[in-house]
TORPA-4810 file (N, C-alpha, C, O; in nm, 3 decimals):
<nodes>
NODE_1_-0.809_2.051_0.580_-0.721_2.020_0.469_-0.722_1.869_0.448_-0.736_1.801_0.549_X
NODE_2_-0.710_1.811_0.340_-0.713_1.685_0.302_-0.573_1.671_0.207_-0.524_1.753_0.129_X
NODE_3_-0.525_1.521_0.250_-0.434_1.479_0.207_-0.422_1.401_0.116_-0.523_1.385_0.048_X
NODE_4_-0.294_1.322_0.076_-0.288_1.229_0.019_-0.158_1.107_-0.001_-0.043_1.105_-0.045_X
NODE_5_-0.250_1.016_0.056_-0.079_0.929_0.020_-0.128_0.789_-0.085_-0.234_0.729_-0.099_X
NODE_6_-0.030_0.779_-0.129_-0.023_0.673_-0.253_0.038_0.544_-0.167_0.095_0.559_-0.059_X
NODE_7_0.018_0.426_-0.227_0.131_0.300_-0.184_0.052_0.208_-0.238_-0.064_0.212_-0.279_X
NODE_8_0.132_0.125_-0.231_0.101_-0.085_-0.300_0.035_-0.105_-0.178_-0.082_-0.127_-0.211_X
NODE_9_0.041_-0.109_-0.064_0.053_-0.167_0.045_0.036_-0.358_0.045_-0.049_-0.423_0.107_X
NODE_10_0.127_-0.402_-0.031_0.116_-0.589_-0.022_0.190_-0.604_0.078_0.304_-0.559_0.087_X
NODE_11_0.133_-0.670_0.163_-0.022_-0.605_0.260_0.000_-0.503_0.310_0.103_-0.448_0.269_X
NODE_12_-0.073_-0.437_0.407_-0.064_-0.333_0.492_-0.009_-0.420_0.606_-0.030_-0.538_0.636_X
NODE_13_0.085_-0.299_0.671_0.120_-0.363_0.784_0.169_-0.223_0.885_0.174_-0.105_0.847_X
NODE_14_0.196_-0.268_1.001_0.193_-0.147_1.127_0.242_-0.006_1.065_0.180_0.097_1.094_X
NODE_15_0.385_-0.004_0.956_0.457_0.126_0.939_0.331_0.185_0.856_0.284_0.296_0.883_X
NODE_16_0.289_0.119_0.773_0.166_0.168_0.682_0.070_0.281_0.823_0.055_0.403_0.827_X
NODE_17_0.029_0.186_0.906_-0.096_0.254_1.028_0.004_0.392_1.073_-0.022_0.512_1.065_X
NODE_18_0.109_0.333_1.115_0.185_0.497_1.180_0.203_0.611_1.090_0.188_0.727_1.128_X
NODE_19_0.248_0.564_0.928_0.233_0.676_0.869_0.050_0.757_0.850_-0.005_0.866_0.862_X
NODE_20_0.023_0.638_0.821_-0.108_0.730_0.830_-0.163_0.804_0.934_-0.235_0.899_0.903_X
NODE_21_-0.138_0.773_1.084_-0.162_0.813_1.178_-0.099_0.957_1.237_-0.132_1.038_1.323_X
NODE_22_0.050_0.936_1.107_0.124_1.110_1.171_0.070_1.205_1.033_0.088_1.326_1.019_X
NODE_23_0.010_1.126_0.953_-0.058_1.225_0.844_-0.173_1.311_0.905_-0.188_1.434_0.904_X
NODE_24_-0.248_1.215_0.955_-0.381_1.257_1.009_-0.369_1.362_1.176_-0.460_1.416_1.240_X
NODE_25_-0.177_1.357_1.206_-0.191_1.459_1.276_-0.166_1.589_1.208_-0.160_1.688_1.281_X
NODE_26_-0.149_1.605_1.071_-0.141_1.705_1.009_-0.252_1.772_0.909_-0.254_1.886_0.864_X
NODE_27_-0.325_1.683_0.892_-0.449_1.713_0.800_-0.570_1.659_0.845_-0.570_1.560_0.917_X
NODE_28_-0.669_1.713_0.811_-0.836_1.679_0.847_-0.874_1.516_0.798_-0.911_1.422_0.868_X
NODE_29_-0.852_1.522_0.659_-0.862_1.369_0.612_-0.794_1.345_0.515_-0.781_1.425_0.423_X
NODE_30_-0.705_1.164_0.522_-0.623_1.133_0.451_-0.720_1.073_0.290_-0.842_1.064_0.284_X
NODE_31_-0.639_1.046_0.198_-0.683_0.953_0.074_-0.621_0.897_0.102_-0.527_0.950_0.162_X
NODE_32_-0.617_0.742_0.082_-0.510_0.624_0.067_-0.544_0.603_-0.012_-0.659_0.562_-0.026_X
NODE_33_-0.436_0.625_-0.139_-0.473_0.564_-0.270_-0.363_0.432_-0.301_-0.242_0.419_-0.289_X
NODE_34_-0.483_0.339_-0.351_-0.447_0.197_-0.333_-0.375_0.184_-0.471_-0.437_0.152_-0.572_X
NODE_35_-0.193_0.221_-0.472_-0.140_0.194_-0.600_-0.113_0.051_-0.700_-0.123_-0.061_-0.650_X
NODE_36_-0.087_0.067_-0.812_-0.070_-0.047_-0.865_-0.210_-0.096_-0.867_-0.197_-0.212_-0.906_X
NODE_37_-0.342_-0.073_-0.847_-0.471_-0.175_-0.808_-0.478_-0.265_-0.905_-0.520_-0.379_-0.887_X
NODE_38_-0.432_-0.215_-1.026_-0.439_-0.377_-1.165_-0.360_-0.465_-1.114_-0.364_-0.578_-1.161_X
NODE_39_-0.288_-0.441_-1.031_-0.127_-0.569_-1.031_-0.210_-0.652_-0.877_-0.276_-0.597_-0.788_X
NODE_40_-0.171_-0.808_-0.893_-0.236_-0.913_-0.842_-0.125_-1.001_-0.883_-0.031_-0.983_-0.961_X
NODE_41_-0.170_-1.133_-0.786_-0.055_-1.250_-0.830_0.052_-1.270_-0.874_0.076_-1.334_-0.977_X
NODE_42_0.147_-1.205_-0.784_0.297_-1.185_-0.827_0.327_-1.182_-0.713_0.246_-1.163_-0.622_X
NODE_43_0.470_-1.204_-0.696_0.577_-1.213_-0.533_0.584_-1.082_-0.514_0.582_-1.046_-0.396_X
NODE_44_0.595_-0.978_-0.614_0.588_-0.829_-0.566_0.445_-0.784_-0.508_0.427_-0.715_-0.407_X
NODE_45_0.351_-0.836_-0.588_0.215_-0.793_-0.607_0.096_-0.885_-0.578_-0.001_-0.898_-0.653_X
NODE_46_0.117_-0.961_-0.431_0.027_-1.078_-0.424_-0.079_-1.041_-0.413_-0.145_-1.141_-0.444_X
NODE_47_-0.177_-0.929_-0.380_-0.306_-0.955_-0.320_-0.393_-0.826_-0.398_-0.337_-0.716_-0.407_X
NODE_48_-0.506_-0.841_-0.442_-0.558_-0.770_-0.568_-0.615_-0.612_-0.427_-0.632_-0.598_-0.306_X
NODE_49_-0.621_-0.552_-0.524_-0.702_-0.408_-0.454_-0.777_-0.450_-0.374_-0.752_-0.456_-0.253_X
NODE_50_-0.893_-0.490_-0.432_-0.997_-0.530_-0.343_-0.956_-0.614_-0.168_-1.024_-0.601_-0.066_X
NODE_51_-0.846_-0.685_-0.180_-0.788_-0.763_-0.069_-0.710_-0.630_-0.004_-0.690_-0.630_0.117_X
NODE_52_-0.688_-0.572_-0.045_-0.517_-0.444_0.011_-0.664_-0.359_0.091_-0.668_-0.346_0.213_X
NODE_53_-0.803_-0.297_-0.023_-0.869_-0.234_0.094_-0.963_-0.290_0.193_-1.007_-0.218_0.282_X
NODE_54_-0.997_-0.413_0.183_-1.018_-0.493_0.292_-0.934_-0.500_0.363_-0.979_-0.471_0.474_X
NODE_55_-0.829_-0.523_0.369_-0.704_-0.527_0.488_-0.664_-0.368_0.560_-0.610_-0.340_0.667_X
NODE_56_-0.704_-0.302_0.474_-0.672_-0.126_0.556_-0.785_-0.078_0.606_-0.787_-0.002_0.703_X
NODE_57_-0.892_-0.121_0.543_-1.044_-0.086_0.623_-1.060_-0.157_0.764_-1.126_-0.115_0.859_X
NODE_58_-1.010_-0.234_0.759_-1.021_-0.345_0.877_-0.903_-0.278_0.979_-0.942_-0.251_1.093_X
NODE_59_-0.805_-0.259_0.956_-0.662_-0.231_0.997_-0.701_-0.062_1.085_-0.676_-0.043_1.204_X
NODE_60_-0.742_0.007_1.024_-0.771_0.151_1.051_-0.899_0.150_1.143_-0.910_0.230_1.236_X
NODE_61_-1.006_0.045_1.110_-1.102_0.065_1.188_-1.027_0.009_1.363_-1.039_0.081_1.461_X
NODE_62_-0.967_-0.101_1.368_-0.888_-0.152_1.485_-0.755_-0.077_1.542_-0.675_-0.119_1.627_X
NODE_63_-0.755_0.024_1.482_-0.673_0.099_1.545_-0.759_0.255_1.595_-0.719_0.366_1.632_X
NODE_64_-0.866_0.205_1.579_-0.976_0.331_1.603_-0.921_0.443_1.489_-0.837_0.524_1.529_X
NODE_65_-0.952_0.450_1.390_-0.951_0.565_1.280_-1.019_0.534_1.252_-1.048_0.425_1.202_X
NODE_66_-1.125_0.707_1.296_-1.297_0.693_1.241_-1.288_0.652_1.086_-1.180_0.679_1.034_X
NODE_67_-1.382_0.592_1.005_-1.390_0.616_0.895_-1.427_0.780_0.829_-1.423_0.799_0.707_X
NODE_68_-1.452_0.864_0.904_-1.458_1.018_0.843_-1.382_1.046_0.799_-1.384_1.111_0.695_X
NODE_69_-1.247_0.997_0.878_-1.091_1.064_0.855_-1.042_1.009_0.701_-0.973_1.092_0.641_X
NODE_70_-1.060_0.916_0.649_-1.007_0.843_0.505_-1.127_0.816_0.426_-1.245_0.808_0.459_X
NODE_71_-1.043_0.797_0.270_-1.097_0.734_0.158_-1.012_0.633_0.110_-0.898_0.658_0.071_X
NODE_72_-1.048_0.549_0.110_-0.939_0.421_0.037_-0.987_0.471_-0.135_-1.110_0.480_-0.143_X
NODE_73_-0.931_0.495_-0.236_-0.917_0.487_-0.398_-0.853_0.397_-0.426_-0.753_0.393_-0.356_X
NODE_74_-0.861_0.290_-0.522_-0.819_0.206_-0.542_-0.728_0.257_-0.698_-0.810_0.246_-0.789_X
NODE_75_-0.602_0.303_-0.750_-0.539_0.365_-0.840_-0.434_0.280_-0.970_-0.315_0.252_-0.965_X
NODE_76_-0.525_0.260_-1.071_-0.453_0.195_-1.137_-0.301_0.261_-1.215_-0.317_0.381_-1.236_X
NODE_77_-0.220_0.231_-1.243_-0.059_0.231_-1.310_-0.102_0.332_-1.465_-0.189_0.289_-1.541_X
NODE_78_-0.067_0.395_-1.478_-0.068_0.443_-1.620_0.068_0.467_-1.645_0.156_0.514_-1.573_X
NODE_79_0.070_0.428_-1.752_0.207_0.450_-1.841_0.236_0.548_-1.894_0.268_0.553_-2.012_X
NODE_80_0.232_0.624_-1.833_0.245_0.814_-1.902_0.262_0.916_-1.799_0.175_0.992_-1.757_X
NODE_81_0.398_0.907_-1.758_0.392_1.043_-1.615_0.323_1.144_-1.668_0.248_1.213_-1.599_X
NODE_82_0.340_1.162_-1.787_0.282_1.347_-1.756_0.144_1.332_-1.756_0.090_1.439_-1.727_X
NODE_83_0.044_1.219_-1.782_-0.086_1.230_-1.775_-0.120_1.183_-1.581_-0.208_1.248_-1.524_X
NODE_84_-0.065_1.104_-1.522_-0.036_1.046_-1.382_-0.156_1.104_-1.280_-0.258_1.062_-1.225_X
NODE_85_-0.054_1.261_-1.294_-0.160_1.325_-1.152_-0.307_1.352_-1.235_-0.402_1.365_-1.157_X
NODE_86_-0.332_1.359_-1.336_-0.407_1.372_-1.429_-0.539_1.303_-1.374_-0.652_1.338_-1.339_X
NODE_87_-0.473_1.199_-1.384_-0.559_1.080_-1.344_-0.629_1.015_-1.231_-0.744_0.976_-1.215_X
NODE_88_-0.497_1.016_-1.138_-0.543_1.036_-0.998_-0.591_1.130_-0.922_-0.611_1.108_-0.803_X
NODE_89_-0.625_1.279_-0.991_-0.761_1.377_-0.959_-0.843_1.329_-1.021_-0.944_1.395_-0.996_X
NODE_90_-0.869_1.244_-1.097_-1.014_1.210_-1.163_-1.040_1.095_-1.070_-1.162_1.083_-1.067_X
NODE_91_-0.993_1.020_-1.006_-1.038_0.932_-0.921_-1.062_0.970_-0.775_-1.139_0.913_-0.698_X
NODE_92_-0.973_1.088_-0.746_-0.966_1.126_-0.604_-1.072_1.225_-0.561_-1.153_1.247_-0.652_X
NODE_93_-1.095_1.291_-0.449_-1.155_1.417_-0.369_-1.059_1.508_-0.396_-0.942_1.474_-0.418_X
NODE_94_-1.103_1.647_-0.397_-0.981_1.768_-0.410_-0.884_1.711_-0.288_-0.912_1.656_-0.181_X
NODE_95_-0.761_1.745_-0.347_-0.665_1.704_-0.158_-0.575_1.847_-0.214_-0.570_1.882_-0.332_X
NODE_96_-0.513_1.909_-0.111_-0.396_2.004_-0.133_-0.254_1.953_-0.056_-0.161_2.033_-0.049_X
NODE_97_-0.240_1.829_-0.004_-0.088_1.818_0.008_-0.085_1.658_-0.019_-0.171_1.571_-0.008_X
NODE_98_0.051_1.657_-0.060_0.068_1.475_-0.111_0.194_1.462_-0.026_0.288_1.540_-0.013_X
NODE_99_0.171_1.336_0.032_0.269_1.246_0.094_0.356_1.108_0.065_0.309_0.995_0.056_X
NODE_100_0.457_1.137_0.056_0.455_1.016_-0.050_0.633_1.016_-0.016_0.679_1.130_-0.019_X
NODE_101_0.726_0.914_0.011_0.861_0.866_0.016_0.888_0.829_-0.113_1.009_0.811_-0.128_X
NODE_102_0.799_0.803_-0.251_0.858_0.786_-0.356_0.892_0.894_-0.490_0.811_0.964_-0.551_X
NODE_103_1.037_0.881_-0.511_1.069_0.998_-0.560_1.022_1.025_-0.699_1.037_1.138_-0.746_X
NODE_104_0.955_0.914_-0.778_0.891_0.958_-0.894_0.771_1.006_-0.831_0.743_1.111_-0.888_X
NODE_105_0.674_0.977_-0.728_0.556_1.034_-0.713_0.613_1.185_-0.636_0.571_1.296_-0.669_X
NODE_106_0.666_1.172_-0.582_0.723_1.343_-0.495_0.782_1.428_-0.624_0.802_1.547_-0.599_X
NODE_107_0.807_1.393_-0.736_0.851_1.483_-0.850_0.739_1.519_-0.940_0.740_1.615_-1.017_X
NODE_108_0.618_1.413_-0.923_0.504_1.470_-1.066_0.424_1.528_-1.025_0.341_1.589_-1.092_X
NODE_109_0.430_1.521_-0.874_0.375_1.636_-0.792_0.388_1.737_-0.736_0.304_1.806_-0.678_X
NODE_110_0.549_1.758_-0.758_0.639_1.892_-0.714_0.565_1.972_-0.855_0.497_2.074_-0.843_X
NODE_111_0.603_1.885_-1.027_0.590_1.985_-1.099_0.443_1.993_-1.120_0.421_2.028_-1.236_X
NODE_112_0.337_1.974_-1.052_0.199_1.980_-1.065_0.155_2.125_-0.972_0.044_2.178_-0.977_X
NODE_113_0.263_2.169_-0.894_0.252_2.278_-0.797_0.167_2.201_-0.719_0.053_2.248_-0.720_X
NODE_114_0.183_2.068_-0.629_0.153_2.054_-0.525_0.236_2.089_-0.385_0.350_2.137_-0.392_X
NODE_115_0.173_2.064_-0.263_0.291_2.084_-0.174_0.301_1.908_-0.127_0.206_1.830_-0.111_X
NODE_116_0.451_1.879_-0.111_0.433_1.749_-0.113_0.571_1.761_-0.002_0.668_1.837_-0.003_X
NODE_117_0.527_1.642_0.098_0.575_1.599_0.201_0.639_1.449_0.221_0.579_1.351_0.175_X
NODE_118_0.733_1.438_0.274_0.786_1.318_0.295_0.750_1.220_0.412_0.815_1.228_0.516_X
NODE_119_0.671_1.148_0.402_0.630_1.108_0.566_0.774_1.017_0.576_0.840_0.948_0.499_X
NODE_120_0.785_1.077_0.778_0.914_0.982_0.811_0.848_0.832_0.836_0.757_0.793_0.909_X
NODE_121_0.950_0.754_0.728_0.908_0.598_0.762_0.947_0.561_0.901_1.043_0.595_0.971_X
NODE_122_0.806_0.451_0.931_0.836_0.421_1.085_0.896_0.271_1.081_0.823_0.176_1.055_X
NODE_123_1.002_0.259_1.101_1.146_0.161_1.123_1.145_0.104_0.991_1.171_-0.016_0.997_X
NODE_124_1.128_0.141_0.888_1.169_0.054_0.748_1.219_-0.015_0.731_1.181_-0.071_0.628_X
NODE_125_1.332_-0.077_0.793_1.352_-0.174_0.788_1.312_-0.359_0.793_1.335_-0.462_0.732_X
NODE_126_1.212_-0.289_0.954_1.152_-0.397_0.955_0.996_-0.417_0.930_0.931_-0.521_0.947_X
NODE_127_0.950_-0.288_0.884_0.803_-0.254_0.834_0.800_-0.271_0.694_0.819_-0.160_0.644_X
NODE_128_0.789_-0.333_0.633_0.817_-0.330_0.485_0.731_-0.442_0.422_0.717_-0.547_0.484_X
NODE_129_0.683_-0.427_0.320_0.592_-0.492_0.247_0.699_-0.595_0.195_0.687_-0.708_0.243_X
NODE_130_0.772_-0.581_0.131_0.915_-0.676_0.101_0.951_-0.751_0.221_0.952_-0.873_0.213_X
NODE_131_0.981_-0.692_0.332_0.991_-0.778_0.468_0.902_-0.862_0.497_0.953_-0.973_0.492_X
NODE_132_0.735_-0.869_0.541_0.617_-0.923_0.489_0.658_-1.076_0.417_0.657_-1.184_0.476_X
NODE_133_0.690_-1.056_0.290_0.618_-1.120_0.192_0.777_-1.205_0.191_0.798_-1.315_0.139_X
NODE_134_0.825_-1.162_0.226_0.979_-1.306_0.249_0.976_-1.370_0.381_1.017_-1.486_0.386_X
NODE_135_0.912_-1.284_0.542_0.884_-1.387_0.588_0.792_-1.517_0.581_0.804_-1.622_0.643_X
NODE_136_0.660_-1.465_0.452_0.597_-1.567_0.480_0.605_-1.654_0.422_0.541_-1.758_0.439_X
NODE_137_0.735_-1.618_0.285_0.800_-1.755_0.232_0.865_-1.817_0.331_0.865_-1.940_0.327_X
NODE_138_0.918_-1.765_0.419_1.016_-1.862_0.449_0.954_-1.988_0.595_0.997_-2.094_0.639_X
NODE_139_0.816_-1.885_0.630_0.750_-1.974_0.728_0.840_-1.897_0.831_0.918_-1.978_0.881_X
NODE_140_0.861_-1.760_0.885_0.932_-1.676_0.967_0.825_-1.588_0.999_0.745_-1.556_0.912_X
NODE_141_0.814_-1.533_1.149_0.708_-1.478_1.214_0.708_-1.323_1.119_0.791_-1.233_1.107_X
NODE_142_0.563_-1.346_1.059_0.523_-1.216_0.975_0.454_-1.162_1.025_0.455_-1.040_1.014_X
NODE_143_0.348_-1.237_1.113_0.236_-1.227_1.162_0.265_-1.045_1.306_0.182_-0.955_1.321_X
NODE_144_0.379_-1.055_1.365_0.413_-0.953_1.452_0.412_-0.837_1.355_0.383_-0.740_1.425_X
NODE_145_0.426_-0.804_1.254_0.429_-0.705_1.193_0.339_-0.630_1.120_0.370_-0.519_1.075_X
NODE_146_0.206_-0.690_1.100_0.123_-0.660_1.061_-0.016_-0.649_1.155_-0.016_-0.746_1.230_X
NODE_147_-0.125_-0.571_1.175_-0.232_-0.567_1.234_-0.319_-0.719_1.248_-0.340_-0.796_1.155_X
NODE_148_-0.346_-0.729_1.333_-0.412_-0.857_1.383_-0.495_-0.867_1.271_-0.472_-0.947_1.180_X
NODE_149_-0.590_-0.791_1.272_-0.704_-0.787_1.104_-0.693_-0.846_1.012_-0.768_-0.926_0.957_X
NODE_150_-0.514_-0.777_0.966_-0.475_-0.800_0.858_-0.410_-0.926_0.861_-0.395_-0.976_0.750_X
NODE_151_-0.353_-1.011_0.985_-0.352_-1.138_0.991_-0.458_-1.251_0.973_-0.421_-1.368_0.965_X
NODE_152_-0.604_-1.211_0.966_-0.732_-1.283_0.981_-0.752_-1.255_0.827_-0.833_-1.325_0.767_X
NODE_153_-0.677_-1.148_0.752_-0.789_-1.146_0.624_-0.660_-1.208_0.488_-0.669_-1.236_0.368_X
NODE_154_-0.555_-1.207_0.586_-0.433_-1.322_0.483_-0.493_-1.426_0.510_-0.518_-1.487_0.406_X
NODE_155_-0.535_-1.488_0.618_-0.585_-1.663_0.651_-0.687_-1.640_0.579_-0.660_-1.662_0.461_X
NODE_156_-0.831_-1.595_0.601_-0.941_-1.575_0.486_-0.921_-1.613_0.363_-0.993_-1.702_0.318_X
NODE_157_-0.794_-1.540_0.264_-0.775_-1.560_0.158_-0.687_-1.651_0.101_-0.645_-1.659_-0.014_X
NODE_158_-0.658_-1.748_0.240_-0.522_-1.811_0.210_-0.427_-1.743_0.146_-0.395_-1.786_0.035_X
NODE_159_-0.371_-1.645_0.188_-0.276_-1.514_0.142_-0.120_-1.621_0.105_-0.051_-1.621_0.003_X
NODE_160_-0.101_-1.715_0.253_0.007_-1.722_0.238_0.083_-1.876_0.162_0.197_-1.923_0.162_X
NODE_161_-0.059_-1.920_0.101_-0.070_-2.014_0.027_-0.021_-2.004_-0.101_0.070_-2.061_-0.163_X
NODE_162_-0.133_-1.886_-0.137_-0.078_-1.810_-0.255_0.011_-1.759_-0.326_0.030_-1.757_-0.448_X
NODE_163_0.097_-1.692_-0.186_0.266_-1.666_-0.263_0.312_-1.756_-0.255_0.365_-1.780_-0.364_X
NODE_164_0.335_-1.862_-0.159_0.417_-1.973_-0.189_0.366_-2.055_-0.323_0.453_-2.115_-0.386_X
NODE_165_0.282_-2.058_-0.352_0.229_-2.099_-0.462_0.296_-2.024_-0.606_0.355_-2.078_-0.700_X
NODE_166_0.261_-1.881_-0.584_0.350_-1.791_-0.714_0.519_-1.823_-0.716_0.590_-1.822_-0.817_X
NODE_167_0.562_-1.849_-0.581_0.704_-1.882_-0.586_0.731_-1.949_-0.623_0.847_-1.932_-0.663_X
NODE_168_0.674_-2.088_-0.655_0.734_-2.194_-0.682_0.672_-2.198_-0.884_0.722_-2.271_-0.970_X
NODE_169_0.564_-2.103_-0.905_0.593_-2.114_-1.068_0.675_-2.040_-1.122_0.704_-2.051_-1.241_X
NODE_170_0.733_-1.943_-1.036_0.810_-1.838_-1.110_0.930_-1.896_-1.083_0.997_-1.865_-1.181_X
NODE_171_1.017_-1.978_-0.993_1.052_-2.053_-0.980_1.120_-2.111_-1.097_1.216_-2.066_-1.160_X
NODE_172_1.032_-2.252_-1.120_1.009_-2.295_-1.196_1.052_-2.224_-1.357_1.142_-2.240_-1.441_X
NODE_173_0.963_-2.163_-1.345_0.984_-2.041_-1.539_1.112_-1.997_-1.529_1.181_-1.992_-1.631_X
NODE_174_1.163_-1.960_-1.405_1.331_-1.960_-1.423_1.430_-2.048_-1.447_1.523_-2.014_-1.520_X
NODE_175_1.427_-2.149_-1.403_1.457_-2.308_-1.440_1.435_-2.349_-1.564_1.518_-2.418_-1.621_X
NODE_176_1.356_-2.324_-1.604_1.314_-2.338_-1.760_1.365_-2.252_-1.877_1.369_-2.292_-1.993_X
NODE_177_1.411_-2.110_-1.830_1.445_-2.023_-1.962_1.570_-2.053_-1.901_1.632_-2.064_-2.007_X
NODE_178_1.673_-2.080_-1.797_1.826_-2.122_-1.829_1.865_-2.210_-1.887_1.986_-2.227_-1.902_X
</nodes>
């Protein structure tokens, strides 16, 4: 059986590996479909597809997950729920169960007659892509929370240059329209 889970992952980080890891104790092989893939350069959305599946290819291979077990899809945003799952079978492999904690994606797939599952998040609180991306504004240890990999391929890209960089124009553009 093959699965499927959706997410941003800016960046991937450990809760990302555990969910995938209690998926893959339930199914033959996961999809990670790489959501949002148009969205780039933003404090929500720092690091383009191409960077999110470099960081999970790397991340999964160092945690020993054969590459047999996954497909990274990289899934762009459409503006049209009812076309959605539509779309993401035209990009995906057949899968028969979806995994997913978000309640618009767990609803367009309830009414698609999928079977869709909630993976339990592993400590959300402090696994969080939002958690991430405010420690590394603030210059606060981010680095423990994410896969070593994925610490080598933020330095690569100067990841954390970058948001501090978006922070301070958006910043800025706020300062300016008050």
């Amino acid at each position: 059986m093959r699965g499927l889970l959706v997410g941003r992952m800016q960046p991937v980080h450990k809760g990302h590996l555990e969910v995938i890891k209690r998926i893959l104790d339930e199914v033959d092989e996961v999809i990670i479909g790489i959501g949002s893939a148009q969205l780039s350069h933003t404090l929500r959305d720092p690091f383009t597809a191409g960077e999110r599946i470099m960081m999970l290819t790397k991340a999964l291979s160092e945690n020993g997950i054969p590459a047999s077990k996954y497909y990274i899809i990289p899934i762009q945003d459409v503006e049209c729920n009812s076309i959605w799952i539509a779309h993401v079978k035209m990009l995906t492999p057949p899968f028969q169960r979806v995994f997913s904690g978000n309640p618009l994606v767990q609803r367009l797939f309830l009414e698609g007659s999928y079977s869709v599952t909630s993976p339990p998040p592993f400590n959300r609180t402090v696994f969080s892509g939002t958690e991430v991306r405010r420690r590394m504004l603030v210059d606060d240890d981010w680095e423990s929370l994410v896969p070593e990999s994925v610490v080598d391929v933020i330095k690569e890209i100067d990841g954390i240059k970058r948001l501090k960089h978006l922070s301070k124009k958006e910043v800025n553009e706020q300062t300016r329209d008050n």
